[in-house]
N, C-alpha and C positions, 0 to 999 in steps of 0.2 A: 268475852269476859276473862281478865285475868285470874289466875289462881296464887297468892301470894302469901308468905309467910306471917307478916307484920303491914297492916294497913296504914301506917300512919303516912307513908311516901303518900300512897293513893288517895287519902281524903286532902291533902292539904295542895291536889295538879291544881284544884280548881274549886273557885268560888262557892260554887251551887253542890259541890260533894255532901251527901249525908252519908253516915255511918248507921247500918240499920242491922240488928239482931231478926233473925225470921228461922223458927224452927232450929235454934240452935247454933247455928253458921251466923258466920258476921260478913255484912255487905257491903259496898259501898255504892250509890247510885246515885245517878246525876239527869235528874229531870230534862236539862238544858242541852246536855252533850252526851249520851248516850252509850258514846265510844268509850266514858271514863269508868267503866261498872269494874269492879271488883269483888271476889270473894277469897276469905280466909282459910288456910288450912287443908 
C-alpha cells in the first residue's frame, strides 16, 4: 500500500479505483487489481 500525499494521481491509474473514507483516512481500493491500494496522509 502506498502512503501518498494527494490521491488524485492514485484514483484516476485505473478504471475500477474507488475513493473510500474509513475511520477517518482516505483510501483508494481496487477490487480488480489489488496492487493499486492507496492511503492518505
Amino acid at each position: 500500500m502506498k502512503i501518498r500525499n494527494s490521491l488524485r494521481a492514485a484514483k484516476t491509474r485505473d478504471k475500477n479505483c474507488r475513493v473510500v473514507r474509513r475511520h477517518g483516512r482516505v483510501y483508494v481500493i481496487n477490487k480488480k487489481n489489488p496492487r493499486m491500494k492507496a492511503r492518505q496522509g
